[in-house]
N, C-alpha and C positions, 0 to 999 in steps of 0.2 A: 504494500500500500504506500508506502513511504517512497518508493522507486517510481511509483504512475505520480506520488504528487509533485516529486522531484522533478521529472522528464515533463510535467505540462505546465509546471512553474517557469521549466527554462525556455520550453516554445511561448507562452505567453508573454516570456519579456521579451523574446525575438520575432517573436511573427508578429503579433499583437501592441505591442506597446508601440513603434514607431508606427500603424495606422492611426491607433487611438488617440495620440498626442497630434497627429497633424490634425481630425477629424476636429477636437478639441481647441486648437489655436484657430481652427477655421469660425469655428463656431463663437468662440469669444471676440476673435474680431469682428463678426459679421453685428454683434451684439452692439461694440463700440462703435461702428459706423452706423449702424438704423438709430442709434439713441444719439447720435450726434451730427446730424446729416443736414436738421433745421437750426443750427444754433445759431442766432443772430445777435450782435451787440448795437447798440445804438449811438456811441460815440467812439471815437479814433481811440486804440490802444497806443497811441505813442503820441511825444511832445516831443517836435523837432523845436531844434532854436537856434537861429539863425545872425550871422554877428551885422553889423548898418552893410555890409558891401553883399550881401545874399550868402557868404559862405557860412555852410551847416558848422553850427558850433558842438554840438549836440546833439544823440537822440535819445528819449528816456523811454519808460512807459508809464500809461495815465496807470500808475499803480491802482488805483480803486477799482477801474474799469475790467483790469488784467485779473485781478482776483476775484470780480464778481463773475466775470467768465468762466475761471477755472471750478470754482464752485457750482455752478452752475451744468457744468460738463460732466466734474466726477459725482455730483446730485443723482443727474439722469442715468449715466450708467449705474450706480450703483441702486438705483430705484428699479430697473429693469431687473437685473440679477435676482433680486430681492421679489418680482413680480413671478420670475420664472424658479423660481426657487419655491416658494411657498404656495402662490398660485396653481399654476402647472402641473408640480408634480406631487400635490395634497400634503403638502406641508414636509416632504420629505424632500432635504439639501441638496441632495443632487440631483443634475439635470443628465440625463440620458440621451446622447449629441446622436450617438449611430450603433447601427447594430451589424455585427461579424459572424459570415456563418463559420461555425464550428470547426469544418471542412479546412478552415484556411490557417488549421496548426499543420497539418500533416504538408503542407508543401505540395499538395502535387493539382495540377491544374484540373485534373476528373474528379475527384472527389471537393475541391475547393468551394465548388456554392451550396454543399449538403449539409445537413445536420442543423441542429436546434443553432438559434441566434446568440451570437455573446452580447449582452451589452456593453457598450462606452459608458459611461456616466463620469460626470465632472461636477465638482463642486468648488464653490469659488471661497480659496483662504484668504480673509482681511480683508481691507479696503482698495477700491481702486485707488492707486498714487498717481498724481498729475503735477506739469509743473510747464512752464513757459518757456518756448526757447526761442530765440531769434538766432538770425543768419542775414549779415549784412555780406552783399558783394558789388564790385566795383562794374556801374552798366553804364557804357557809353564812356564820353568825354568826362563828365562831368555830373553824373550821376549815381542815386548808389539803387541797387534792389533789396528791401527791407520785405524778409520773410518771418512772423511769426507762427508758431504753430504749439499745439500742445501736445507734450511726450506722456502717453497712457501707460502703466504698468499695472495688471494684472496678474495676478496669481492664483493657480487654479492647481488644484489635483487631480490627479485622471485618475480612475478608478474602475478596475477588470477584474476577473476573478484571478485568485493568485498574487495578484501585482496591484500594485499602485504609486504613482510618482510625482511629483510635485512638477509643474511647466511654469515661465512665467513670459507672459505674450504682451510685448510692447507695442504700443501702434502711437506712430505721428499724424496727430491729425492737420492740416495745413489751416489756419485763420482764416489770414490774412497776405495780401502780397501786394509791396505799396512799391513804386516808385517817387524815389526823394532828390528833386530838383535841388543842383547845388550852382556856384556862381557859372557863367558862361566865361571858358577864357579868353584873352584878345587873341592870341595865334594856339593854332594846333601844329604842330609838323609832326609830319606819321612817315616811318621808313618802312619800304616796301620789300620782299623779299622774294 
């Protein structure tokens, strides 16, 4: 007995667990972009400032604005999980992503869609973490491209029979994408190659 739990313990961490964990980041992503898809802000995340000749001295963020957004973002994912969590699956923590027929321990492509269904299930550890990151780069002559976006982290357990492992599935979500006019200069010269 100890030999059949052995041998399906070590197919489940090698057949099964890399399905189960991509099944599972599909899924937690798909979660953070449906719950994040309409988020709107209604004023500018950033305070450029500018010196009397138009050269950008500065860019900040309207700090208030930035943390009511991100609040607002790990709010909804974290209401969603908590919907599908308790909701969904009658009050029991985990969420059941996909299901693996049986067939597809043994390796071999005839018998691989037979037999009873394994479930995936995932349940989500702690809080979504969020946090703001920008990316300035240099566009044109004399401009810059200002990318805000929010870095999502998630942590989540996948859970099979035999196995279970901890994943943590990060998604960028993009804001904002600002082009920041800076002064015009009197000459350009560009060498050609």
């Amino acid at each position: 007995a100890l030999f059949v739990i052995n041998y399906f313990s070590h197919r489940f961490n090698d057949t099964i667990m890399p399905i189960a964990e991509t099944k599972a980041r599909k899924y937690v992503t798909e979660i953070i972009n449906n719950s994040t898809d309409d988020i709107k802000f209604d004023n500018d995340l950033f305070v450029i400032e500018k010196s009397n000749d138009n050269e950008i001295k500065m860019i900040t963020y309207n700090s208030f604005e930035a943390t009511k957004l991100i609040n607002d973002i790990t709010e909804r994912i974290e209401q969603e999980f908590y919907r599908l969590e308790n909701h969904d699956n009658d009050g029991i923590d985990e969420i059941v992503v996909a299901e693996v027929p049986f067939g597809v321990l043994f390796g071999n492509k005839l018998i691989g869609n037979i037999g009873p269904k394994i479930k995936i299930k995932i349940n989500i550890i702690g809080d979504a973490l969020s946090e703001l990151e920008t990316e300035v780069k240099p566009y044109g002559i004399n401009n810059a491209l200002v990318e805000v976006r929010v870095n999502l982290d998630v942590t989540a357990r996948v859970v099979v029979p035999f196995v279970s492992e901890e994943i943590n599935v990060n998604n960028k979500i993009p804001i904002s994408i600002n082009i920041v006019n800076g002064k015009i200069p009197d000459a350009y010269i560009s060498s050609y190659k």
